[in-house]
C-alpha positions as CSV (number, residue, x, y, z in Angstrom):
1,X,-22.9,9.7,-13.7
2,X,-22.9,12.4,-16.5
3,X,-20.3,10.8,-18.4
4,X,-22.1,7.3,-18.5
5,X,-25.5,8.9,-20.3
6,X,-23.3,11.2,-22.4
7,X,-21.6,7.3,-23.2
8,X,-25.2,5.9,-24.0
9,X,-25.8,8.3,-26.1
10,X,-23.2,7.3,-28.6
11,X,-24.0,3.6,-28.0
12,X,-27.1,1.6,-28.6
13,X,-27.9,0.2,-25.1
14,X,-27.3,1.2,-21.3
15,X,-27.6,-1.6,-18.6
16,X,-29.3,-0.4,-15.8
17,X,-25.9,-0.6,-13.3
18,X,-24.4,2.1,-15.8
19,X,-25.7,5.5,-14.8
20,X,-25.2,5.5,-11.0
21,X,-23.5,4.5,-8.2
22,X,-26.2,3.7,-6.3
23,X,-29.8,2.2,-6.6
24,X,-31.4,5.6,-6.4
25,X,-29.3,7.4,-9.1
26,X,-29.8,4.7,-11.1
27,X,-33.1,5.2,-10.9
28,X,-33.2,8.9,-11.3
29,X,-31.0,8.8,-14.5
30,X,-33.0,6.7,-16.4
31,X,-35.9,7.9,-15.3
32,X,-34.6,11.5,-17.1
33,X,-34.0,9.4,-20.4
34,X,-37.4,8.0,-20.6
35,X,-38.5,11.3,-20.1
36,X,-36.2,12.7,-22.6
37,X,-37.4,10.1,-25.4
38,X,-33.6,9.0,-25.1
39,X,-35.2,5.2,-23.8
40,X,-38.3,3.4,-25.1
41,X,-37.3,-0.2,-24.5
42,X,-36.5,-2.3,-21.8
43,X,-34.2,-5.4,-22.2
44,X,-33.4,-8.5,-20.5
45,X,-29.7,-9.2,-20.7
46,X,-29.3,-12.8,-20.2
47,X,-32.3,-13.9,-22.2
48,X,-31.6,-11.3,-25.2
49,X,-35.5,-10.3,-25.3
50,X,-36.8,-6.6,-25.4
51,X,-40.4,-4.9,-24.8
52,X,-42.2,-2.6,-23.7
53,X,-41.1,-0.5,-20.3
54,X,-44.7,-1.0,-18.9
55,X,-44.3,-4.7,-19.4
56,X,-45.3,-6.7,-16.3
57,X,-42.7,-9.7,-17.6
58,X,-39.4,-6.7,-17.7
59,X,-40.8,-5.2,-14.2
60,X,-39.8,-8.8,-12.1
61,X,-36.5,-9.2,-13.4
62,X,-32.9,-7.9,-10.9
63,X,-31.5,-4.3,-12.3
64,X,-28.0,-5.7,-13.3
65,X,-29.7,-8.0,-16.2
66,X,-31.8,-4.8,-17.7
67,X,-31.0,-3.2,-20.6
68,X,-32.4,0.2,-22.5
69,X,-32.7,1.1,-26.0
70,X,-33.8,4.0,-27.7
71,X,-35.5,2.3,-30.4
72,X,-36.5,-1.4,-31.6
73,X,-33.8,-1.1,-34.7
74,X,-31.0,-0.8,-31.8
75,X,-32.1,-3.6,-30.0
76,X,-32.4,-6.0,-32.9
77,X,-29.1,-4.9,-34.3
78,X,-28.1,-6.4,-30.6
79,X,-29.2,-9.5,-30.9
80,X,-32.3,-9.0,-28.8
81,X,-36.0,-10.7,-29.8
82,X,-39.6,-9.5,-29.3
83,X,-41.2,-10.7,-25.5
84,X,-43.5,-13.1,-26.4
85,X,-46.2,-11.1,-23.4
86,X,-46.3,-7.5,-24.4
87,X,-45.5,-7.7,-28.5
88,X,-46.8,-10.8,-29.3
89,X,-46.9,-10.1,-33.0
90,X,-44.0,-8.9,-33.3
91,X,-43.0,-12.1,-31.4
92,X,-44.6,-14.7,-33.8
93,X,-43.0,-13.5,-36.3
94,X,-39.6,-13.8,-35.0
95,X,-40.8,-17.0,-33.8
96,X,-41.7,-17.9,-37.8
97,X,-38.6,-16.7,-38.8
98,X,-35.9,-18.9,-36.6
């Protein structure tokens, strides 16, 4: 498991099936990254969109299709957009932009 974050680290996003074998250690690895300031975004893999972690559209999707990022430059340079729910500006402009 250590080797996976110490892989994060050097790259720009960690799917959630990374850091673990199972569901729990999943769980308590990323929970140490948010709480390290290492993650601040959550991602959804097959639609390429990133938010917030508190955002009630990221919370319903399976673990194998999230995604982390440390910040919102990383998951731009990605290919990932705003969600549309929790950064709706951010969103619009995207939107304007296509």
């Amino acid at each position: 498991m250590a080797s996976n974050l110490v892989l994060y680290l050097k790259r720009q996003m960690l799917n959630h099936v990374d850091p673990g074998r199972t569901e729990e250690e999943r769980k308590k690895a990323v929970r140490s990254l948010i709480r390290a300031g290492e993650i601040r975004l959550g991602g959804y893999r097959k639609g390429r969109i990133y938010g917030s972690l508190s955002c009630s559209s990221g919370k319903r999707m399976k673990s194998e299709n999230r995604v982390f990022f440390r910040s919102e430059e990383d998951a731009i340079r990605e290919g990932y957009r705003p969600c549309g729910t929790c950064l709706p500006e951010k969103y619009k402009i995207w939107k304007a932009g296509r």
